[in-house]
Backbone as a ProteinNet text record, in pm:
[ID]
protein_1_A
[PRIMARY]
XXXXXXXXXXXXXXXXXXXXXXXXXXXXXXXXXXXXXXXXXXXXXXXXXXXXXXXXXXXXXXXXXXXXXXXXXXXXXXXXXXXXXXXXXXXXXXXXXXXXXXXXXXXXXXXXXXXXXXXXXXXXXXXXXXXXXXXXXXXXXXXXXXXXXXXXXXX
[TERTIARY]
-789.1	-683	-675.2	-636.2	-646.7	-472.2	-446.5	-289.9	-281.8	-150.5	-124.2	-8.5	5	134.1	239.8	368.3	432.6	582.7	632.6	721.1	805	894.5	994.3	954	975.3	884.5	956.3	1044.2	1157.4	1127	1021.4	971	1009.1	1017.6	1067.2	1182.9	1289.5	1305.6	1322.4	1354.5	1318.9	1289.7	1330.7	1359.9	1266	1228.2	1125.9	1016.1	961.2	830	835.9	883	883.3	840.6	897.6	856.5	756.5	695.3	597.3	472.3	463.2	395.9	371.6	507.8	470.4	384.7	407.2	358	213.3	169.2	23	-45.8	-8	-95.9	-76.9	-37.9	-10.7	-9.4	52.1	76.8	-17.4	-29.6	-131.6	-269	-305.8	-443.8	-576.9	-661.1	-729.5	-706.6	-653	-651.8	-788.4	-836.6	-1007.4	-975.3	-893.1	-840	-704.5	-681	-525.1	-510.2	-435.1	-408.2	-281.4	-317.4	-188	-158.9	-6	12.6	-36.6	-88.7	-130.5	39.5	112	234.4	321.1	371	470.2	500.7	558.3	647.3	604.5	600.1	589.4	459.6	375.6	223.9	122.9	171	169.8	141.1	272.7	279.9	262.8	252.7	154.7	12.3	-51.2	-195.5	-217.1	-188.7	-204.6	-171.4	-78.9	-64.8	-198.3	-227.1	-329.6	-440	-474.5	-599.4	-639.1	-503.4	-503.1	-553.1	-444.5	-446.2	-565.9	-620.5	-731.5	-858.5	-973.5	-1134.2	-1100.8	-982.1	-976.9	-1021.9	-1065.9	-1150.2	-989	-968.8	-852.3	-902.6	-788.3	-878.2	-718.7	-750.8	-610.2	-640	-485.9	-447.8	-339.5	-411.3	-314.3	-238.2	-122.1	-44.5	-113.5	-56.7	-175	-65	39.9	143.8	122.5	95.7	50.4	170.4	288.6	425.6	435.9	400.2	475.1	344.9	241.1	111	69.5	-23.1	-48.1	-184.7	-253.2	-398.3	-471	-481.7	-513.4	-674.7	-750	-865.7	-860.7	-953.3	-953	-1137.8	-1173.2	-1299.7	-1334.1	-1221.1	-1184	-1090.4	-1086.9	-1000.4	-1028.5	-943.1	-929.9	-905.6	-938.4	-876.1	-698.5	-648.1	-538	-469.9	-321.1	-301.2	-165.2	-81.4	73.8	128	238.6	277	352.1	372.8	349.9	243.7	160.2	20.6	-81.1	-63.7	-119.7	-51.3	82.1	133.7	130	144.7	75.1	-87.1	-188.9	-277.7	-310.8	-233.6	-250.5	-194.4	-46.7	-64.6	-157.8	-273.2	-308.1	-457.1	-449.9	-598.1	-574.2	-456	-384.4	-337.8	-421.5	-391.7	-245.7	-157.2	-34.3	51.9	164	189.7	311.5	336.3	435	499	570	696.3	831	855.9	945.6	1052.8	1129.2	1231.1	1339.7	1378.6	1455.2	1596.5	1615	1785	1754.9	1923	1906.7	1926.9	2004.6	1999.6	1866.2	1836.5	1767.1	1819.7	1744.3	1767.3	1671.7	1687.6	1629.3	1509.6	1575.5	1457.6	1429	1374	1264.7	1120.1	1010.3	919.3	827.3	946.7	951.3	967.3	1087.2	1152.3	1040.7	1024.8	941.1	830.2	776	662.8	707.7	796.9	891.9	876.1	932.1	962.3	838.1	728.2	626	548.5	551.6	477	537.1	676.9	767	676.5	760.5	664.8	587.5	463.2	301.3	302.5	436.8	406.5	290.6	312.4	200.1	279.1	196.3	286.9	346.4	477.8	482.1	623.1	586.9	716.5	799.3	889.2	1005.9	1068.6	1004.1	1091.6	1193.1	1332.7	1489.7	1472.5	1620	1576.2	1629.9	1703.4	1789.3	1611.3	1521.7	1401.1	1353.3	1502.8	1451.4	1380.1	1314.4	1223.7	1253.8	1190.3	1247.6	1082.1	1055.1	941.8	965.3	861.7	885.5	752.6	759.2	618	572.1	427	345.9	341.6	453.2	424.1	580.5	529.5	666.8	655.9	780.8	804.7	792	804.6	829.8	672.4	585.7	417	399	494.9	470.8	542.5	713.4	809.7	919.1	926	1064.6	1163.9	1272.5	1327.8	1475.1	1497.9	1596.4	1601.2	1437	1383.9	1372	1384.9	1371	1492.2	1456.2	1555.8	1438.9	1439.1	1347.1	1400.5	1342.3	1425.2	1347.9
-821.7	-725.3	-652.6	-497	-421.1	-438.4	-439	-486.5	-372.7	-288.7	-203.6	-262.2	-231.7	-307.5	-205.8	-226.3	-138.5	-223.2	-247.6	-277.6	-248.2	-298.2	-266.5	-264.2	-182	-268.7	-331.3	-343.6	-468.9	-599.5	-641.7	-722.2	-824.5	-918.2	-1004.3	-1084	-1037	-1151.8	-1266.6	-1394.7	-1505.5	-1538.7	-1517.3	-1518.9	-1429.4	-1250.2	-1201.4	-1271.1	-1355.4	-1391.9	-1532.3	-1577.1	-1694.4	-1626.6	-1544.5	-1445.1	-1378.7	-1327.4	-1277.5	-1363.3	-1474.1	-1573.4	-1671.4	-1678.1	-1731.8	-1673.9	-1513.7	-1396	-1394.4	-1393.3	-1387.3	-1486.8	-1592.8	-1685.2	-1836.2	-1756.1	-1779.1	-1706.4	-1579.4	-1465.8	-1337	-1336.7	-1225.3	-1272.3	-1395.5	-1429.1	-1413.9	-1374.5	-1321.8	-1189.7	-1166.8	-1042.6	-1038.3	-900.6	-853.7	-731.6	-714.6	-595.1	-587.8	-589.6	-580.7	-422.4	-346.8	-174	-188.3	-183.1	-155.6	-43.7	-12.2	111.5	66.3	-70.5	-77.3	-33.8	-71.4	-77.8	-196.7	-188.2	-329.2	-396.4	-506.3	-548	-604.5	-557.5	-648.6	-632.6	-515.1	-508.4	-617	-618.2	-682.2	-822.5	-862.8	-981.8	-1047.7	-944.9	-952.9	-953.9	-901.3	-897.3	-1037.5	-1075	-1197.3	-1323.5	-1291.6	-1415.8	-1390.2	-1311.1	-1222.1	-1260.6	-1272.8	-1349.1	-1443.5	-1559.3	-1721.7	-1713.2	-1678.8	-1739.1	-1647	-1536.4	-1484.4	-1471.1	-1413.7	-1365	-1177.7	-1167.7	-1020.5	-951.8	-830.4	-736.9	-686.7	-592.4	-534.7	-416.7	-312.2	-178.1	-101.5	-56.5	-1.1	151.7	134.7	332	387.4	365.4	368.5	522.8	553.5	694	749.7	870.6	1004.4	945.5	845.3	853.2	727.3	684.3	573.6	451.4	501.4	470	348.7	261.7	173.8	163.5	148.4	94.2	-69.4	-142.8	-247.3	-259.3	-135.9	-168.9	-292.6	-326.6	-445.2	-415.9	-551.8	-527.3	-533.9	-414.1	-479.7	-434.6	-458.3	-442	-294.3	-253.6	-57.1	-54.5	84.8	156.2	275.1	382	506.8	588.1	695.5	778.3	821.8	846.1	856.5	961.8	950	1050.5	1053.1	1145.8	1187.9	1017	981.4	888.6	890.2	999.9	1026	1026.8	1082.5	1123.5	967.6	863.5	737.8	680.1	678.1	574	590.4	734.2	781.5	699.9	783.6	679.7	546.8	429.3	338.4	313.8	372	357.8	330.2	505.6	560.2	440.1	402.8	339.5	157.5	167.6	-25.2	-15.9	-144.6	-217.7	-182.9	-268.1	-297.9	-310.8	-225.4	-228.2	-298.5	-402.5	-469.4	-368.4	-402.8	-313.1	-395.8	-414.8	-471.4	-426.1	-406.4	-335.6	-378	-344.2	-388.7	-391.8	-346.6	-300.1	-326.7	-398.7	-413.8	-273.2	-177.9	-47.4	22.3	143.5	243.4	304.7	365.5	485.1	588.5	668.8	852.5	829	824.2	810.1	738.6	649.3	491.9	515.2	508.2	523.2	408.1	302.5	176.9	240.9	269.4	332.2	445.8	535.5	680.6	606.5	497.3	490.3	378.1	357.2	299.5	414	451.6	609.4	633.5	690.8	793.7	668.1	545.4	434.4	469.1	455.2	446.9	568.5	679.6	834.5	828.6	802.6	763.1	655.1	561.7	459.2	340.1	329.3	231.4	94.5	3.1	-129.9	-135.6	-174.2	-253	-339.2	-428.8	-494.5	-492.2	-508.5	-501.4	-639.6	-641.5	-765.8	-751.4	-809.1	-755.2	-853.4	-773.1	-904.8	-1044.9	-1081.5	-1201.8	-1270.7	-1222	-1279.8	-1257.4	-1182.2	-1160.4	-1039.2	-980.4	-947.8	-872.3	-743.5	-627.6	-589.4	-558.8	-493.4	-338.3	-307.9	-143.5	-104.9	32.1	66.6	23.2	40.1	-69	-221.2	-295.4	-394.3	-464.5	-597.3	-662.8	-762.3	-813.1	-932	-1052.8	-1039	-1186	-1260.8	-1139.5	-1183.8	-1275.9	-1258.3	-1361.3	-1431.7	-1429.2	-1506.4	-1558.2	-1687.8	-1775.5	-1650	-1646	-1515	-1515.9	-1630.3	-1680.9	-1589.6	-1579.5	-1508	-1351	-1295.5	-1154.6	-1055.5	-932	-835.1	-737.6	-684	-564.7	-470.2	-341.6	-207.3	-149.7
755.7	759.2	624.9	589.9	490.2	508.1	399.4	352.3	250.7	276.2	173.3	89.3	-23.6	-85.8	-166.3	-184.3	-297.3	-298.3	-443.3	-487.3	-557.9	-632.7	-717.9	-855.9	-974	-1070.7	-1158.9	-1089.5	-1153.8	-1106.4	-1027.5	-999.7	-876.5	-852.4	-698.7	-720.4	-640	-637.9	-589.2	-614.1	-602.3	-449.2	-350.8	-212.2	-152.9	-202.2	-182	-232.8	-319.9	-361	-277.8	-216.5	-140.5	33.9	76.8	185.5	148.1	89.6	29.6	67.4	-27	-51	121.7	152.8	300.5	416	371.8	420.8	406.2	293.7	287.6	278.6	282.4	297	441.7	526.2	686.1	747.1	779.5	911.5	867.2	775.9	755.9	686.7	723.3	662.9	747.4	747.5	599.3	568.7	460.8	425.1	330	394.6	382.8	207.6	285.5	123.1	62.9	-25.3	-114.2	-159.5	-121.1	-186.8	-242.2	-411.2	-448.7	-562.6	-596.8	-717.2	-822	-914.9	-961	-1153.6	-1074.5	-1143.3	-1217.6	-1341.7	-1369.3	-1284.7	-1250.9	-1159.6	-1031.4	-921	-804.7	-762.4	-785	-837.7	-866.8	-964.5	-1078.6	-1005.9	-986	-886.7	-816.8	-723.3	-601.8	-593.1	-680.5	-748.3	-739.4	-890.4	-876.2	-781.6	-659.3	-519.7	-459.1	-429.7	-345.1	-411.2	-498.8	-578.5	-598.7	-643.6	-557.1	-448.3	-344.3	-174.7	-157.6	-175.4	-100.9	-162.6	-55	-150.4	-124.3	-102.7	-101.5	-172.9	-150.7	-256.3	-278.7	-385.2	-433.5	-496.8	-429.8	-467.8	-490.8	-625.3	-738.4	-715.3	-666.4	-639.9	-726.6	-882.9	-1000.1	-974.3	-1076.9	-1099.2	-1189.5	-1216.5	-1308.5	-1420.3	-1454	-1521.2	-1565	-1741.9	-1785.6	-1815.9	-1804.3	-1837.5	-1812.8	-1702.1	-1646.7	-1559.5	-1646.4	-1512	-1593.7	-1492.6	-1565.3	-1599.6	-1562.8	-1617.5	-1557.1	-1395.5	-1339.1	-1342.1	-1315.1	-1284.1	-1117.5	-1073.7	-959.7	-845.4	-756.8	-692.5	-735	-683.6	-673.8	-715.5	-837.5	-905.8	-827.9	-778.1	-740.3	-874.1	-853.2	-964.5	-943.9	-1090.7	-1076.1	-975	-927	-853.1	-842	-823.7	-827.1	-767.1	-804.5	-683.6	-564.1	-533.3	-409.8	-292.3	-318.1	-333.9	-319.1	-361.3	-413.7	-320.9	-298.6	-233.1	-54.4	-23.7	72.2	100.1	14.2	3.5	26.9	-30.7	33.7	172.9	212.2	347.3	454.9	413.8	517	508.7	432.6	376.2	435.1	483.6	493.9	617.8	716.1	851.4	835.5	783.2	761.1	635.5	582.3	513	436.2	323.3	307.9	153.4	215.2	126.4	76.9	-62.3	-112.1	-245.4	-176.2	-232.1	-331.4	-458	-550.7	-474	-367.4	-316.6	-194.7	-75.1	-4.1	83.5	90	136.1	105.4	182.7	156.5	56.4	-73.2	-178.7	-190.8	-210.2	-168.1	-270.5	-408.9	-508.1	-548.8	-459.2	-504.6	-425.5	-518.9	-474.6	-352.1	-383.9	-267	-110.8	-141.4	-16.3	42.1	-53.3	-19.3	104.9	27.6	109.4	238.8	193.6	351.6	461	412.7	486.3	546.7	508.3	529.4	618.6	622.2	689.6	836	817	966.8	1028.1	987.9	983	1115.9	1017.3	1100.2	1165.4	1218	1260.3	1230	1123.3	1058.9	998.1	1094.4	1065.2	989.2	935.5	808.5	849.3	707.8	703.7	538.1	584.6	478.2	410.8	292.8	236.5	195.6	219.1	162.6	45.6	-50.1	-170.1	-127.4	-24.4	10.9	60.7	96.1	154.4	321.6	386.1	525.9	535.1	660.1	709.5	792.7	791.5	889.4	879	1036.6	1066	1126.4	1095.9	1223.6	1216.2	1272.8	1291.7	1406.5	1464.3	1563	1527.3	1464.9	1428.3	1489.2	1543.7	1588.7	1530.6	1505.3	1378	1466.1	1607.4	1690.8	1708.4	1674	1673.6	1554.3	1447.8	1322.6	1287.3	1312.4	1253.5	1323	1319.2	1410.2	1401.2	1502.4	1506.7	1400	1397.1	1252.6	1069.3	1113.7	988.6	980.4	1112.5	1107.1	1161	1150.8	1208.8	1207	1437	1470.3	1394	1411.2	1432.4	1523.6
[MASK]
+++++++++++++++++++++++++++++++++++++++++++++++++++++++++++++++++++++++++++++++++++++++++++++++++++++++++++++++++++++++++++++++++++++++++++++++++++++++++++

């Protein structure tokens, strides 16, 4: 499975990296590829779970914006690109996309959310880690295919 990723770059918390972690290394295994912003924080983070639990190749869809990147190594580096533009990108480039968000609401200008958004859009799997740790799917993707139903909420 090609797994797209994008986070907060305030990083996880505690309840998201436990869903996360349960996430990739049970209901979505094997993941064949890791796509991520290649950013501080849940990036960052996630990089490294994804490198334990998997032999995933990992292919970095860094920003044209050096601010707040982490300089990861990874199989594939893309060249830089708006983040808009990039995060789109990995979407379109990822089976399914996990998305984890610093806030439990939607916010207009989080580049988390953005690519929340544009996934639903195109209907392209994904799921949603809240920060409490539950699980919202949408897209072509149903949460009852992966998780006791205790743990999720459709849309």
């Amino acid at each position: 499975m090609r797994v797209g990723f994008t986070g907060s770059r305030h990083g996880f918390w505690p309840k998201q990296e436990n869903s996360f972690i349960d996430l990739i290394s049970t209901k979505l295994s094997p993941i064949i590829e890791f796509h991520h912003g290649d950013c501080r924080g849940c990036d960052t983070e996630a990089h490294v779970w994804v490198k334990v639990t998997h032999q995933a190749r990992i292919i970095i869809h860094p920003p044209n914006v050096d601010k707040v990147r982490s300089f990861l190594p990874g199989d594939e580096i893309r060249l830089p690109r708006s983040y808009l533009i990039r995060n789109q990108d990995i979407v379109n480039e990822s089976d399914v996309l996990i998305a984890v968000p610093h806030e439990d609401n939607e916010v207009i200008r989080s580049g988390t959310w953005s690519t929340w958004r544009y996934a639903n859009r195109i209907n392209k799997p994904s799921i949603l880690i809240l920060p409490n740790g539950m699980i919202k799917c949408s897209g072509a993707m149903s949460c009852s295919l992966l998780f006791k139903p205790k743990t999720l909420v459709e849309s």
